[in-house]
C-alpha positions in Angstrom: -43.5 -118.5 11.0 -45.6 -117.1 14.3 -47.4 -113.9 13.2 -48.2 -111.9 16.2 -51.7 -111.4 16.8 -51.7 -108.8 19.3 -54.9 -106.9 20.7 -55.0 -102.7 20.0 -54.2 -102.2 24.1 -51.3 -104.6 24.3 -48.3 -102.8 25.7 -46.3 -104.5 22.7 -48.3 -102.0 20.5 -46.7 -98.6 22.0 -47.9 -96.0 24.4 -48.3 -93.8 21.1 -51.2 -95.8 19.4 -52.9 -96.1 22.8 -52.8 -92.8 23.1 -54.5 -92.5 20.2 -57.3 -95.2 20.5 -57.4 -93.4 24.0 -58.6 -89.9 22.3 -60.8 -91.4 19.7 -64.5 -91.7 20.2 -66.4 -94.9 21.2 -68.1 -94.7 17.6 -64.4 -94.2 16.1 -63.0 -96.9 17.9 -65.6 -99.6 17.1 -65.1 -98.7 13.4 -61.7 -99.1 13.4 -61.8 -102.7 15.1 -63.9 -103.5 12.6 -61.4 -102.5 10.1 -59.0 -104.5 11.5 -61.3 -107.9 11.4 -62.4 -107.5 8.1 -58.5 -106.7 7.5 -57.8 -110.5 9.0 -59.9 -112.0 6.2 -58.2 -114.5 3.8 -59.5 -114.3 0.2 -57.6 -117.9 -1.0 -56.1 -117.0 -4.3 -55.9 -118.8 -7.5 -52.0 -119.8 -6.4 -52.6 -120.8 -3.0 -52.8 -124.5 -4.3 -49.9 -124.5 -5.9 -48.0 -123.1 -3.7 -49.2 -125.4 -0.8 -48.4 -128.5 -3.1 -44.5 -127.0 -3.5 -43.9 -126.5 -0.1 -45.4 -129.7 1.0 -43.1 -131.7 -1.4 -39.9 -129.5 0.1 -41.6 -130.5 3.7 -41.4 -134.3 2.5 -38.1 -133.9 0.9 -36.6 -132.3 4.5 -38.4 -135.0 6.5 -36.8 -137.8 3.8 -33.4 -135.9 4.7 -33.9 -137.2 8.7 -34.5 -140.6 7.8 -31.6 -141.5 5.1 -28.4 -142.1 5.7 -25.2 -141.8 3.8 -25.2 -140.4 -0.1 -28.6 -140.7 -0.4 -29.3 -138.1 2.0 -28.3 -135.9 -0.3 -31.0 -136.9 -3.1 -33.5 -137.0 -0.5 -32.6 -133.3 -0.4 -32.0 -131.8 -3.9 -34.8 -129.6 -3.9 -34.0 -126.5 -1.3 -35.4 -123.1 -2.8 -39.1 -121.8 -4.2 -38.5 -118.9 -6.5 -42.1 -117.1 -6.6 -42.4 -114.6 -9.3 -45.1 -111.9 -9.4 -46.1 -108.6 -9.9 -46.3 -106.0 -7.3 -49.6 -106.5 -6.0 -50.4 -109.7 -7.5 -50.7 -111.5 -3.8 -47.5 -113.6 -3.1 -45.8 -112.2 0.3 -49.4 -112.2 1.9 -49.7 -115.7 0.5 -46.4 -117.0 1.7 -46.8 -115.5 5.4 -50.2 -116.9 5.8 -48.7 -120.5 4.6 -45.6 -119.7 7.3 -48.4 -118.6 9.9 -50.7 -121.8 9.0 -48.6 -124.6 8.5 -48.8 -127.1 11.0 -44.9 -128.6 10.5 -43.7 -125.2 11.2 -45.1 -123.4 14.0 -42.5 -122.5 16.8 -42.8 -125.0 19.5 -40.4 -125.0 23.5 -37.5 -127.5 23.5 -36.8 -129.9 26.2 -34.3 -127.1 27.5 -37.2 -124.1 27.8 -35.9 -122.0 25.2 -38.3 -121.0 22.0 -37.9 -122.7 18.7 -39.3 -120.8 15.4 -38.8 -122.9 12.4 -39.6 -119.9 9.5 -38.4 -116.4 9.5 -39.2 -114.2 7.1 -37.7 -111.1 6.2 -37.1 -107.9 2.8 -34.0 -108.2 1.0 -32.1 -104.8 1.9 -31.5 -102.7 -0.9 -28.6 -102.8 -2.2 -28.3 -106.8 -2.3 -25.2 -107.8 -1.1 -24.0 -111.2 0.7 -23.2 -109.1 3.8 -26.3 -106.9 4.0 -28.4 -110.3 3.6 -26.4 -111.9 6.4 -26.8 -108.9 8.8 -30.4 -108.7 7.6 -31.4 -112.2 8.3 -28.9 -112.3 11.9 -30.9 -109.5 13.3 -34.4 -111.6 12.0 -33.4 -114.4 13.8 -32.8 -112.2 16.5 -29.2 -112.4 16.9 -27.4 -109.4 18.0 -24.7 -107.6 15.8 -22.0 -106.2 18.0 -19.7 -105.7 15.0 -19.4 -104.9 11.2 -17.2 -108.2 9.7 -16.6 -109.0 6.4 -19.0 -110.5 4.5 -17.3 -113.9 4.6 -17.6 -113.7 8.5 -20.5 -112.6 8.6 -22.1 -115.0 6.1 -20.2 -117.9 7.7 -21.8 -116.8 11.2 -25.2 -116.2 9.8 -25.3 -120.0 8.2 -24.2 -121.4 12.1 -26.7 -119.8 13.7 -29.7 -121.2 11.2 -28.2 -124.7 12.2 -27.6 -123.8 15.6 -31.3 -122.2 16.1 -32.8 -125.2 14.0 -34.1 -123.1 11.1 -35.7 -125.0 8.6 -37.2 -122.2 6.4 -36.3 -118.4 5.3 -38.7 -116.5 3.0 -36.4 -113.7 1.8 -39.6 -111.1 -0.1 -38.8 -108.2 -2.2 -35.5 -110.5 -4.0 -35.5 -108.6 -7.2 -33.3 -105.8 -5.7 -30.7 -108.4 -6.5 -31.0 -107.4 -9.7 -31.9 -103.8 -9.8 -28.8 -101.2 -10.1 -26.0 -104.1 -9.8 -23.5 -104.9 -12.0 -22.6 -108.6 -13.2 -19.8 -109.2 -10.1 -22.6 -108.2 -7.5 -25.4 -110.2 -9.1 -22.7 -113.4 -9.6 -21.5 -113.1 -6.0 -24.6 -113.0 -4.5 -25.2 -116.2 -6.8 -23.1 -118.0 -5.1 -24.1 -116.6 -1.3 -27.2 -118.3 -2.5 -26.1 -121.3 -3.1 -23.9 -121.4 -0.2 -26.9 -121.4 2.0 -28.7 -124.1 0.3 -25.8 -126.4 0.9 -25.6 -126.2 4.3 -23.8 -129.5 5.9 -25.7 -131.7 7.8 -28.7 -129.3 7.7 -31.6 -129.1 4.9 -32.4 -125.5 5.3 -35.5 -124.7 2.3 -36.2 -121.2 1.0 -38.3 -119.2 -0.6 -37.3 -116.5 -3.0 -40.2 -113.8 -4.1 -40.3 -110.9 -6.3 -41.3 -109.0 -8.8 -40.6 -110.6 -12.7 -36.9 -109.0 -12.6 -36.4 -111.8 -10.0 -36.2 -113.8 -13.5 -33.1 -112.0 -15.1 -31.1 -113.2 -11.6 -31.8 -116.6 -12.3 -31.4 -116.7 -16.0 -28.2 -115.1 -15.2 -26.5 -117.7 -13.2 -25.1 -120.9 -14.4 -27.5 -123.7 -13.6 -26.3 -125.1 -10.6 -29.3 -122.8 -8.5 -32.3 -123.1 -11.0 -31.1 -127.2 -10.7 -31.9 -126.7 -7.0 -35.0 -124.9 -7.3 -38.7 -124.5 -7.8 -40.6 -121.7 -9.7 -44.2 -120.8 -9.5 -45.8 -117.7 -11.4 -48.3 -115.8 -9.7 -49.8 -114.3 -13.2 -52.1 -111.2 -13.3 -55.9 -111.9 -13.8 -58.0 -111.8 -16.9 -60.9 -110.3 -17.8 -63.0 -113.3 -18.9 -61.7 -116.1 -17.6 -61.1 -114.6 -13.9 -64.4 -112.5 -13.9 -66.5 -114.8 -12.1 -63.6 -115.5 -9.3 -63.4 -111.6 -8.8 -67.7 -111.6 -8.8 -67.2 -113.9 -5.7 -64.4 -112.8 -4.2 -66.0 -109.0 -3.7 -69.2 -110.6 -3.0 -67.3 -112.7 -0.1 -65.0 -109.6 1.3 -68.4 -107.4 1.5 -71.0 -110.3 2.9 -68.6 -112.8 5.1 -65.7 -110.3 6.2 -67.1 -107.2 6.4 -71.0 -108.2 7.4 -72.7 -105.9 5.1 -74.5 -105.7 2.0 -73.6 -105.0 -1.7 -75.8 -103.1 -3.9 -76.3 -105.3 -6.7 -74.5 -104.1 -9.6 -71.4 -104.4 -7.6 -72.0 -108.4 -8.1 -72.1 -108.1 -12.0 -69.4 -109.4 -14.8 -68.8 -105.8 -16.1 -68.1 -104.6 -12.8 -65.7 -107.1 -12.0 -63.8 -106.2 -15.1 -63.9 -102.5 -13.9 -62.0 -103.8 -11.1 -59.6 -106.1 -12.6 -59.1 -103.2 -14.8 -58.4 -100.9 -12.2 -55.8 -103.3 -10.7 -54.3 -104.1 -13.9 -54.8 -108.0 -12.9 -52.5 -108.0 -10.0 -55.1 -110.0 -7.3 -53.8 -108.5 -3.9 -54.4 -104.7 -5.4 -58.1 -106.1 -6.1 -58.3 -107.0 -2.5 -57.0 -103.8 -1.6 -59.3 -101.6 -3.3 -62.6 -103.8 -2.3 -61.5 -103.4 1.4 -60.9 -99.3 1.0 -64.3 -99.0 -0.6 -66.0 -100.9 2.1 -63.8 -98.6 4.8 -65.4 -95.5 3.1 -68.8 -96.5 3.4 -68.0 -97.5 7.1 -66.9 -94.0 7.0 -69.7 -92.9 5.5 -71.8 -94.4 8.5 -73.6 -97.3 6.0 -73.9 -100.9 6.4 -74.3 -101.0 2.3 -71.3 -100.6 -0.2 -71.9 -99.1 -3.0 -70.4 -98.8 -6.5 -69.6 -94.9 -5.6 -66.9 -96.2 -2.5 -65.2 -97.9 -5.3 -64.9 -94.9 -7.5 -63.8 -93.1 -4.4 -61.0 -95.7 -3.3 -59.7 -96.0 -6.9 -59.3 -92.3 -6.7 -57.4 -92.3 -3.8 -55.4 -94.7 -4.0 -54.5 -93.3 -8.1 -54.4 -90.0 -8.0 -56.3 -89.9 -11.0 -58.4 -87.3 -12.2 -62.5 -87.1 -12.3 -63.1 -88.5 -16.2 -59.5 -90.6 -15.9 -61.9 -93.0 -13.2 -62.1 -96.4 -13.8 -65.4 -97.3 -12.0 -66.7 -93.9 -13.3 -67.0 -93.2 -17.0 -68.2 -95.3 -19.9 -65.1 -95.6 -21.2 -63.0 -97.1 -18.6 -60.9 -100.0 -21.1 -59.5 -97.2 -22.3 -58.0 -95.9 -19.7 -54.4 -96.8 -18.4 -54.2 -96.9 -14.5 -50.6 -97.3 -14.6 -50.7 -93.4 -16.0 -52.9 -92.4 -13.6 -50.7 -89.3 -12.9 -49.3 -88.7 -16.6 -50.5 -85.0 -16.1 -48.9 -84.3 -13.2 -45.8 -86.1 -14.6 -46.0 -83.8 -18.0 -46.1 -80.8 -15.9 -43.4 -81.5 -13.9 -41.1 -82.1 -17.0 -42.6 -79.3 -18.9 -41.8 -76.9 -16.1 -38.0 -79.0 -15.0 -37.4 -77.7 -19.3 -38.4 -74.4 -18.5 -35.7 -73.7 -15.8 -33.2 -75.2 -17.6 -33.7 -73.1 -20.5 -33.7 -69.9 -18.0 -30.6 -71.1 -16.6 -28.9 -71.6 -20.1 -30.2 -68.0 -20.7 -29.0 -66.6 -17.3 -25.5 -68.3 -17.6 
C-alpha cells in the first residue's frame, strides 16, 4: 500500500491548511514541521516480527499459487486471511500500514499499458457491517466509481471483478469488530460467508488481513470452521509491568533522543517511570507512543529542548480528562488509580442529575 507522503504546501493538502501555515509565525511553523518528523518515527513493536513472518509465508504461498498448476494450486493457496486481534491502542493498524507502505513485493508499480498498479488497499469496516456496505466501501477504495445502489449480491459480485481485474493481491479491512457489535446471528453469519466468498476468488489468490479489537474473536468463534481453517491469528497483547519495563525505558528514551532530537531529564529513563507509563496506557503500546510524543509537543510548546517528567503529567491529563490527585505520573499512589475511569465523576454526576429530572418529571406528570 503507497502511503502518501506529501509536503505541508502541496496543493493535494487544501487551500484551507495553507491558509493556515500561511498565518502562522515562522517560530510556529518550524515547530510544527518538527511535529510532523518526529510524528514519522517508527518505534518497531514487540509484534512487528511476527507479523512480518505471517505475511511473508502468505507472500510465498501467493507466489507458490503462480507457479502450480492444476489441484495443487489450490494447496499452494490455503492460507488467504491474517486475523489480528488487539486492543484499541495496542499498535496494530499503524503496524499493518507501515508493513503495506514497506514491503518491497507490494509497492504499486506502471504496467506495460501506462496505467497505475497498487497491490494493497486498505480501508475501516463501515458501521453497520454488512456484505453490501463492505463492497461499496472497498469499490470506492479501489477507486471505482458507484453510479448506483445494487443489491448486495451485485454489488459484492462487482466488487470481487474489479480486485481481479485491478490485480489486487491484498485488502487490510481495520476496525472488523463492528461485525460483531449490535448484529444479530443472520448479519454476523451472512457476512461469514461474504468473507469467505472473497477468499475463494477463481483463479486469483487475493490475501487479507482482518484487525480489531478482542470482539473480532466472538465473529470467528461464531462461524463454522471453514474461515478460521483458512486463516491466521496473531495477538497483539497489552504490555506488562516487569517484563516490558525495560522495552518502554528504551523506547521513550529513543522517541525523545533519535526522533525528536532532545534531551530527557533522567528520571524519565527509570523502571518506575516506565511503569507510570504503561500504567497510564493500560498496556496498550501505540497509547504509550502517543502520550511520549504529546509530552515532548508540550515542551516544544513550552519553548525547551528538554522533556521533562511534568509534560507527561500534562499529556496524561489531557488526553484523560482526569482530575489533579486522579494523575498517573503525579501522585504516589498512581497503581491505584484506574485510567479507564478517568472521568467516573463526571459520569456520576451526569447520572445523578439524569435521576433528578426523572423524578421531577414523575412529580410534574
Amino acid at each position: 500500500m503507497q502511503e502518501k507522503n506529501l509536503h505541508p504546501n502541496d496543493p493535494a493538502t487544501g487551500n484551507a491548511l495553507a491558509r493556515l501555515r500561511a498565518r502562522m509565525s515562522p517560530q510556529s511553523l518550524f515547530r510544527a514541521d518538527r511535529i510532523a518528523k518526529i510524528n514519522e518515527g517508527y518505534v518497531k513493536g514487540p509484534n512487528d516480527k511476527a507479523l512480518d513472518e505471517a505475511v511473508d509465508q502468505m507472500l510465498d504461498d501467493q507466489a507458490a499459487f503462480h507457479a502450480s498448476t492444476g489441484y495443487a494450486k489450490a494447496e499452494a493457496d490455503r492460507i488467504r486471511a491474517l486475523f489480528v486481534i488487539g486492543e484499541s491502542g495496542s499498535g496494530k493498524s499503524t503496524a499493518i500500514r507501515r508493513l503495506f507502505a514497506l514491503k518491497e513485493q507490494l509497492q504499486p508499480y506502471v504496467d506495460d499499458y501506462g496505467q497505475n498498479v497498487q497491490l494493497a488497499y486498505s480501508f475501516k469496516a463501515p458501521k453497520p457491517t454488512t456484505a453490501k456496505l463492505v463492497a461499496k466501501t472497498g469499490l470506492r477504495t479501489i477507486g471505482y466509481p458507484i453510479e448506483r445502489d445494487d443489491q448486495a449480491n451485485v454489488m459484492w459480485d462487482l466488487f470481487r471483478e474489479q480486485l481481479k481485474e485491478r490485480e489486487v493481491l491484498w485488502l487490510h479491512v481495520d476496525e472488523m469488530q463492528h461485525v460483531v457489535k449490535g448484529s444479530n446471528h443472520a448479519t454476523v453469519q451472512d457476512t461469514a460467508d461474504v468473507v469467505k466468498n472473497l477468499l475463494q476468488l477463481e483463479d486469483w489468490p487475493l490475501n487479507a488481513i482482518f484487525s480489531g479489537v478482542p470482539g473480532l474473536a466472538a465473529f470467528l468463534e461464531h462461524e463454522d470452521g471453514q474461515l478460521k481453517n483458512r486463516c491466521k491469528i496473531l495477538r497483539f497483547e497489552p504490555l506488562r509491568q516487569g517484563q516490558d519495563t525495560r522495552f518502554v525505558q528504551r523506547m521513550v528514551e529513543g522517541i525523545i533522543v533519535r526522533h525528536a532530537e532532545m534531551k530527557p531529564l533522567e528520571a524519565l529513563l527509570s523502571e518506575e517511570f516506565a511503569n507510570r507509563l504503561l500504567h497510564a496506557a493500560s498496556g496498550a503500546f501505540g497509547t504509550s507512543i502517543q502520550i511520549t510524543r504529546s509530552a515532548i509537543f508540550g515542551a516544544l510548546r513550552a519553548g525547551r529542548e528538554e522533556v521533562h517528567p511534568e509534560d507527561f503529567e500534562l499529556a496524561y491529563a489531557q488526553s484523560s480528562g482526569c482530575r489533579p490527585g486522579e494523575n498517573v505520573f503525579a501522585v504516589a499512589n498512581w497503581r491505584s488509580i484506574n485510567p479507564s475511569r478517568a472521568l467516573h465523576d463526571l459520569v456520576a454526576k451526569y447520572q445523578e442529575s439524569e435521576k433528578e429530572a426523572l423524578k421531577a418529571r414523575s412529580r410534574r406528570g
